[in-house]
Legacy VTK file of the C-alpha trace (Angstrom):
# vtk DataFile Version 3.0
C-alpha trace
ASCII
DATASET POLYDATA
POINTS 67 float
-45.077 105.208 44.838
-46.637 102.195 44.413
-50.680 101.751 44.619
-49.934 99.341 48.132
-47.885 102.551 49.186
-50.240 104.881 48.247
-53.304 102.716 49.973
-50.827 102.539 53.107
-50.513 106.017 53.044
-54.692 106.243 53.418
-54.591 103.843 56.034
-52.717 105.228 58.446
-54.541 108.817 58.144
-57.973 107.108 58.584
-56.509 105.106 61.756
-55.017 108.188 62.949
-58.579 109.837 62.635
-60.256 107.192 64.227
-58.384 104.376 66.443
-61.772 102.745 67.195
-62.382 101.231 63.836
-61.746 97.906 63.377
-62.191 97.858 59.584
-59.442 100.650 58.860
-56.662 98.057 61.049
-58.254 95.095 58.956
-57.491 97.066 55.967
-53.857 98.295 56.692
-53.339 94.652 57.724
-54.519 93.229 54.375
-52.157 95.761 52.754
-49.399 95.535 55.061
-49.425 91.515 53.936
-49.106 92.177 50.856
-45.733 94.490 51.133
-44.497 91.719 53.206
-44.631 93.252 56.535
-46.050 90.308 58.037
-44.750 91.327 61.943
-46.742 94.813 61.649
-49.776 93.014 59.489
-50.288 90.993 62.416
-50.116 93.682 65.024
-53.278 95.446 62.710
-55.310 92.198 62.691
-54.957 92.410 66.574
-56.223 95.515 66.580
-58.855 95.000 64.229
-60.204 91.755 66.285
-60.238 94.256 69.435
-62.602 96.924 67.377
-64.498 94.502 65.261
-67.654 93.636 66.613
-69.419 92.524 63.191
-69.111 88.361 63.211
-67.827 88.198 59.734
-64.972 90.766 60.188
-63.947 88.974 63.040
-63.961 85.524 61.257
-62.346 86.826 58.445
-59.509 88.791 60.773
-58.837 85.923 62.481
-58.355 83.725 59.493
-56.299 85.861 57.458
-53.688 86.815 61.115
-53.001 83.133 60.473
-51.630 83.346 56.921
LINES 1 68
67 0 1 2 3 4 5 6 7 8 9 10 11 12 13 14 15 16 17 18 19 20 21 22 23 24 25 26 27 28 29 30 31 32 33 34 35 36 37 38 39 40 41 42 43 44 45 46 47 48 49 50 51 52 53 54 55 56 57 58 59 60 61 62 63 64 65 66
């Protein structure tokens, strides 16, 4: 298992553990881009715009949803 894999893997457990943070979606979704799963990535950066309140996470989850 790759390091993406493996950081996947911690992802989902922290989301699972707490649906109401923003920066764990934002996460997944940065890692999710990077395995090429671009449809699910974009679904995360949803999320993570809905649980985001910090300006600069939301900037920076709306600018990388459009990559």
């Amino acid at each position: 298992m790759g390091q993406l894999d493996e950081a996947l893997k911690h992802y989902e457990v922290a989301v699972k553990k707490d649906s109401t943070n923003g920066k764990y979606y934002y996460n997944r979704a940065l890692v999710k881009s990077k395995l090429d799963k671009f449809e699910e990535a974009i679904d995360d950066y949803n999320k993570a715009l809905d649980n985001l309140s910090d300006q600069t996470g939301l900037y920076q989850a709306r600018f990388n949803k459009g990559v």
